[in-house]
N, C-alpha and C positions, 0 to 999 in steps of 0.2 A: 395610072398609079394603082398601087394594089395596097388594096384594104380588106383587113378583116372584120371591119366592125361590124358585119350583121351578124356573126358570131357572136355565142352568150357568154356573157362575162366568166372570166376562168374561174372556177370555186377553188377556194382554197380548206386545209381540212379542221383548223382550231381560230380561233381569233385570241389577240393580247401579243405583246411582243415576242413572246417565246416562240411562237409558231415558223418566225422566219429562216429558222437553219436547214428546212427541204424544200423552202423555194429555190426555185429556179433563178440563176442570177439575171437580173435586171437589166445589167450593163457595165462597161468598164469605164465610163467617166464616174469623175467623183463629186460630191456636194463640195461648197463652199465651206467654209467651216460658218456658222451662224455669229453674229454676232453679239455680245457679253448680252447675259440679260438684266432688265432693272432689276432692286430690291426685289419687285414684288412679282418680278416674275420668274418662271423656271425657266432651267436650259434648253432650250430644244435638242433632241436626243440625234444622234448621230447613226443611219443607218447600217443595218449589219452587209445591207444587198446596196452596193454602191449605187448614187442614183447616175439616169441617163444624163448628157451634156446638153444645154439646152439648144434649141434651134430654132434658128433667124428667121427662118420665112412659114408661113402656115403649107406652102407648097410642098414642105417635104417632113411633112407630118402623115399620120398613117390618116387620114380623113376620108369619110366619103366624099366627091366630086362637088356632090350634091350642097355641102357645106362648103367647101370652099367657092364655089359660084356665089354664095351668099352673101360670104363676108365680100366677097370685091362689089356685090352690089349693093352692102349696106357700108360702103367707104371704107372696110375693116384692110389695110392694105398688108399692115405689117403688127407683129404680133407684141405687146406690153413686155416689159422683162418680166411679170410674175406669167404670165403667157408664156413665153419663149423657155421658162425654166421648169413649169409645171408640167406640160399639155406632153413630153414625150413618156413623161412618167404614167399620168393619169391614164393617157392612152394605151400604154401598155400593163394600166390594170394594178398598179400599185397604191396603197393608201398615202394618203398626202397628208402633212402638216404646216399651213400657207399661212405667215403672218404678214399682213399686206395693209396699210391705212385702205379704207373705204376709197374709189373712186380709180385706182391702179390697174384695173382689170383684173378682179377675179371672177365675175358672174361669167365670162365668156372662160376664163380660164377654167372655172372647173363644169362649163356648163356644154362648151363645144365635146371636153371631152365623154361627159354622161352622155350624148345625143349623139356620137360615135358610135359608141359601146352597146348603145339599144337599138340601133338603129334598123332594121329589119325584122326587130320582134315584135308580138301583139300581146296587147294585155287583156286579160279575161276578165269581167265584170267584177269592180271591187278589188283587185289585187294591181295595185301597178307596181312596172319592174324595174325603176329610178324613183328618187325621192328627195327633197331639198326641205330641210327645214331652218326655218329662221321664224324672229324674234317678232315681226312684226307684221302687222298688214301693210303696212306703206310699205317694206322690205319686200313680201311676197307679191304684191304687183310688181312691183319695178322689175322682179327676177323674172317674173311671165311675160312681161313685156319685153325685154331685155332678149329673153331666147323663143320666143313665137316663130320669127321667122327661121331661125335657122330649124327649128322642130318642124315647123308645116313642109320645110325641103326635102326631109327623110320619114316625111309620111308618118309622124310620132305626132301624139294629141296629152295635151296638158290641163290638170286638172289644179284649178287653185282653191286650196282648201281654207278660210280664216272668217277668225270670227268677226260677229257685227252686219255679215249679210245670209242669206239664205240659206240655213243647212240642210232643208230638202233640194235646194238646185243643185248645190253642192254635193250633195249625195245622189239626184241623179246622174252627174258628170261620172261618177266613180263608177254608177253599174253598166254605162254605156258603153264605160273602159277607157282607159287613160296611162298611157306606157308611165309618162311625167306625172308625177305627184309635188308639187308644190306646198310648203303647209305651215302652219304655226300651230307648237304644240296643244294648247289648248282643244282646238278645233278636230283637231286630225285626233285625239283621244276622245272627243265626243261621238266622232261617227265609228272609229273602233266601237264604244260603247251599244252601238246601235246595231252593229253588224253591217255599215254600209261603206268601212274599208276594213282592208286584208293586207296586212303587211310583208305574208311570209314571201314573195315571189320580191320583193325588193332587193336586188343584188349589186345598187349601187345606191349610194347615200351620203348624202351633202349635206353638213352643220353650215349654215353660211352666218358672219355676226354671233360666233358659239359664242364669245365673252357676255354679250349684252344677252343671251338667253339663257346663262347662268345668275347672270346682274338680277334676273327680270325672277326668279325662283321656279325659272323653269327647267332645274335639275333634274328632278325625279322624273317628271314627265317625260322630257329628253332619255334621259338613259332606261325609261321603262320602255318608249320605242324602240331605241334601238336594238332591244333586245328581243324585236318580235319580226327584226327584218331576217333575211338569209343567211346564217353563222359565217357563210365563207366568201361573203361580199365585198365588195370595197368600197371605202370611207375615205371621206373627205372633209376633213375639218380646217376653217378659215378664220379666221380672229385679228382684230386689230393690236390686243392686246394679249399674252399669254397667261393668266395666274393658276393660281392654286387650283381650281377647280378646271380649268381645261384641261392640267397636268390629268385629273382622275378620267376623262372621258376621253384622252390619250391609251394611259396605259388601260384601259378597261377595253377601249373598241376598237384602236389602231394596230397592225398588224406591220410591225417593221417599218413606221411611215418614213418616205422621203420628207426633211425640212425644208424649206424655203423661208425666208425671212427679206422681202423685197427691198424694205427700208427701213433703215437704222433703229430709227424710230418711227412711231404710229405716225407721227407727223407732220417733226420737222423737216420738209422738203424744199427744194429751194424755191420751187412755184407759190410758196404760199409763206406772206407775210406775217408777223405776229406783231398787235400793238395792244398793247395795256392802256389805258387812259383814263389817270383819276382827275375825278370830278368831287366838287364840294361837301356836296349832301343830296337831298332825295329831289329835292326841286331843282338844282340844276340836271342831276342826272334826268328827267322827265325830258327837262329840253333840250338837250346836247339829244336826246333817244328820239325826240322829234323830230328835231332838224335832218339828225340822218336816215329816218325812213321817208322824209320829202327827199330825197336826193334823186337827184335822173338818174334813172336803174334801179333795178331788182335787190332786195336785202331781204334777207334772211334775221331775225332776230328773238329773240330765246330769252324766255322768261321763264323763274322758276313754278309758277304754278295755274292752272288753268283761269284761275279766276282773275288772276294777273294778266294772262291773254287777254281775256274778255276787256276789263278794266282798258287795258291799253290801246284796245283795239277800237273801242267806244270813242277814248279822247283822241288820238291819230285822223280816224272818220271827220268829226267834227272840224279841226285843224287842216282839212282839205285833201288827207294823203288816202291814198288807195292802198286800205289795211282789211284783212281781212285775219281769222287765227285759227288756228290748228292744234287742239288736242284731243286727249284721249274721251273728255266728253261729248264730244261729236258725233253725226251718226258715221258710219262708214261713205254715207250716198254725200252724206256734206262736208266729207273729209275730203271726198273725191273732187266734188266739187271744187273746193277751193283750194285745190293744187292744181286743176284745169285752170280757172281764173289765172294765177301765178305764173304757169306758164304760158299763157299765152298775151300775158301783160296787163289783164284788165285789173290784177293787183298787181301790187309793185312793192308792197309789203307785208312779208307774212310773218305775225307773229306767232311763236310758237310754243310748247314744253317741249321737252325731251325725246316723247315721243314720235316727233319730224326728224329727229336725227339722226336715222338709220333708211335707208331706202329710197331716199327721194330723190332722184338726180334728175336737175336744172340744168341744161346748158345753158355756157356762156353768165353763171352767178359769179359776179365776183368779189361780194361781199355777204361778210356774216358776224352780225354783232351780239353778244354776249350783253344782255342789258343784267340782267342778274346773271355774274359768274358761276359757275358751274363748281361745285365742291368736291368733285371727283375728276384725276387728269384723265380716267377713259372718256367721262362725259366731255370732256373738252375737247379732245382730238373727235370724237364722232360727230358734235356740232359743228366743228371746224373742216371735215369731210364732205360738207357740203358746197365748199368752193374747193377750187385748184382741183378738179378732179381733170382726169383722163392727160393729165400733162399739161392744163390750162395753169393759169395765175389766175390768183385773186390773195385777200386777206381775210383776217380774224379780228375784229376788235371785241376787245372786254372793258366795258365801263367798271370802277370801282373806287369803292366809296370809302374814307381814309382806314374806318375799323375791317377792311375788309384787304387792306395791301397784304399781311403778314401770312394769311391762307392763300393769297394769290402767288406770290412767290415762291410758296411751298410746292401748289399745285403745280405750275411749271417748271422747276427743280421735277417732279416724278415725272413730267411728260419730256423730260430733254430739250424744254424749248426756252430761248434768250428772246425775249422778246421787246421790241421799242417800247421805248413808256415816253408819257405827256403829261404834262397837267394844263386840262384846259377849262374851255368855258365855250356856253353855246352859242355866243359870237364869234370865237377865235379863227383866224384863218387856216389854223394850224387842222383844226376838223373838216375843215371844208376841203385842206389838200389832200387830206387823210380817208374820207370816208367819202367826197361830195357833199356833204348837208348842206344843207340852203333853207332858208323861210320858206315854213310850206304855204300856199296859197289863202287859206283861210276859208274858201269856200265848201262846205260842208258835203259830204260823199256818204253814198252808200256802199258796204262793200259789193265787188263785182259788178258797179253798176254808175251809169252818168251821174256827174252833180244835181246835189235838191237844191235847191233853192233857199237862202237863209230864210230862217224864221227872223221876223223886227226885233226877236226877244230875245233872239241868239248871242251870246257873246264868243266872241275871239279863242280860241283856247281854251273855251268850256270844257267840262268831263268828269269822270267818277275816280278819278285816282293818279 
């Protein structure tokens, strides 16, 4: 096969849309036309350079060898639709526009293509010449994880930049050189700050999750980097969701982009169920939210606030089920921690905020319950991304409390989705076929760790909340 990619990404001479009338044309297949967008989101813009058609097999992509040996030993056989429609584009140097739910393949979609494109260059201490930014630290592991191996094939070294752990190791990853720059805004502007990174040599650039790092007020920060990478680079921006503010960081840094829009919507797909299921008031909701985190298997379950994690995770423990939680008051080493636990079973329930719902991919999860509903429908499709990904099934249940039907309906009215409703109780058979819940054992746990042993003074379903 012949490949160009240890060749340096083509420059191009202005960035913003106008620039695309002396490119070079792309290709004669045409884009799909995108599909309507919601109220609240914009249309995605229809290219002036027609895009490429996409293609079936990774085999007859412009790739180094070197990656394709990879994906057949990491079981990658055949390529995602947001894969198969991106990867001719990207590969030939075009800026993208990808609206894909979380778990579809985009990290390999827009990450085989940057690891192409650099593939034979070297980065000079502090300047690296690809870069991925996204919203989170649990995101920015997953993405280093995610493309390690296919990087260490083409002799490329990746540098993950986020806050919560060591900004001098961090900053010596970057003088030692690092083609991959990995990074969340915050972080990746403090070692700018320091002089221990250099963005100008950056001639390829990934927003990955751009909605939720617009959500999150990392505008300015965002678009003040981008403005320090290489004017004539190409961009790649990825979103669950389209609004108002991607439109600006479009026309501001996208250059003629190809659109994609894989699914209809963020994330009614047919892999993944949706149930609504009201519940009385706060006491039953407690125990209908018991029963289903004793259930055999893995759940995923989302609370609105950390102290709610805690709370819940205390009476869960107590109640015999292996709980353990995950927010933003955590340190990073104990965040890490107990996503290891989780996946590897020694928790079986993790409660969570917000924060766990960008990044974290579980195989084989296939459930994720909504104990406080989510007041925004992006919050709800990226909570809900954490089951049915890569083509699997699973569901979505949302608990909800009578004063709270009239926002829940609305919220799924914006996210596209029909969803089963119930009204149950935390005996009913109907939760048990629905979600597995079952009486949890009673014997008291530590998270991450074997049964203690009841205290004589202990009671049943003790707890703070």
């Amino acid at each position: 096969m012949t490949s160009s990619s240890s060749a340096r990404p083509s420059r191009r001479p202005t960035r913003g849309r106008g620039a695309a009338q002396g490119r070079p044309k792309a290709g004669a297949g045409r884009q799909k036309s995108a599909p309507a967008p919601r109220p609240q989101e914009f249309t995605m813009p229809e290219p002036q350079v027609p895009a490429l058609p996409p293609v079936a097999a990774f085999e007859d992509m412009d790739m180094p060898e070197a990656l394709l040996k990879t994906l057949a030993a990491q079981g990658v056989t055949e390529p995602f639709p947001i894969q198969a429609a991106t990867l001719p584009n990207s590969l030939a140097g075009r800026d993208l526009l990808g609206r894909g739910r979380t778990g579809s393949g985009k990290t390999l979609a827009f990450g085989l293509a940057l690891l192409a494109r650099t593939a034979g260059r070297r980065a000079q201490p502090t300047a690296p010449l690809a870069m991925v930014l996204v919203p989170t630290r649990e995101l920015a592991q997953q993405v280093t994880d995610s493309l390690s191996p296919y990087a260490t094939s083409v002799n490329l070294r990746i540098a993950t930049v986020v806050g919560g752990m060591s900004i001098n190791r961090q900053a010596g990853a970057l003088r030692r050189g690092a083609e991959v720059l990995v990074a969340t805004p915050g972080r990746l502007k403090d070692l700018i700050d320091r002089g221990d990174a250099d963005l100008s040599q950056v001639s390829i650039t990934v927003l990955d999750e751009a909605d939720q790092m617009t959500d999150m007020g990392f505008m300015p920060q965002v678009t003040a980097l981008l403005k320090q990478v290489a004017p004539e680079g190409q961009t790649m921006l990825f979103s669950a969701t389209l609004d108002k503010n991607i439109d600006k960081l479009v026309k501001m840094f996208l250059d003629d982009p190809v659109a994609f829009s894989v699914d209809p919507s963020a994330g009614a797909v047919s892999t993944m169920e949706h149930h609504v299921l009201y519940v009385m008031d706060e006491t039953d909701k407690k125990a209908v939210a018991t029963r289903i985190a004793a259930r055999d298997g893995r759940v995923i379950m989302f609370v609105d606030t950390k102290r709610g994690v805690d709370r819940m995770v205390k009476r869960l423990l107590a109640d015999g089920v292996r709980a353990s939680g995950l927010h933003g008051g955590r340190s990073q080493p104990q965040r890490n921690r107990t996503l290891d636990w989780f996946k590897t079973g020694e928790v079986t329930a993790l409660i969570a905020t917000n924060v766990a719902a960008r990044g974290i991919h579980i195989d084989d999860l296939d459930l994720v319950v909504n104990v406080d509903p989510p007041t925004d429908h992006k919050d709800y499709l990226h909570r809900g991304g954490r089951t049915a990904r890569a083509g699997e099934s699973g569901s979505v249940v949302t608990l909800v409390l009578p004063d709270q039907k009239r926002d829940m309906s609305r919220l799924m009215s914006d996210a596209g989705i029909t969803p089963r409703t119930a009204q149950v109780k935390s005996s009913d058979e109907e939760l048990s076929r629905l979600t597995g819940a079952r009486e949890p054992s009673g014997v008291p746990r530590r998270a991450g760790g074997p049964p203690r042993p009841r205290s004589p003074k202990a009671r049943t379903g003790s707890g703070s909340g």
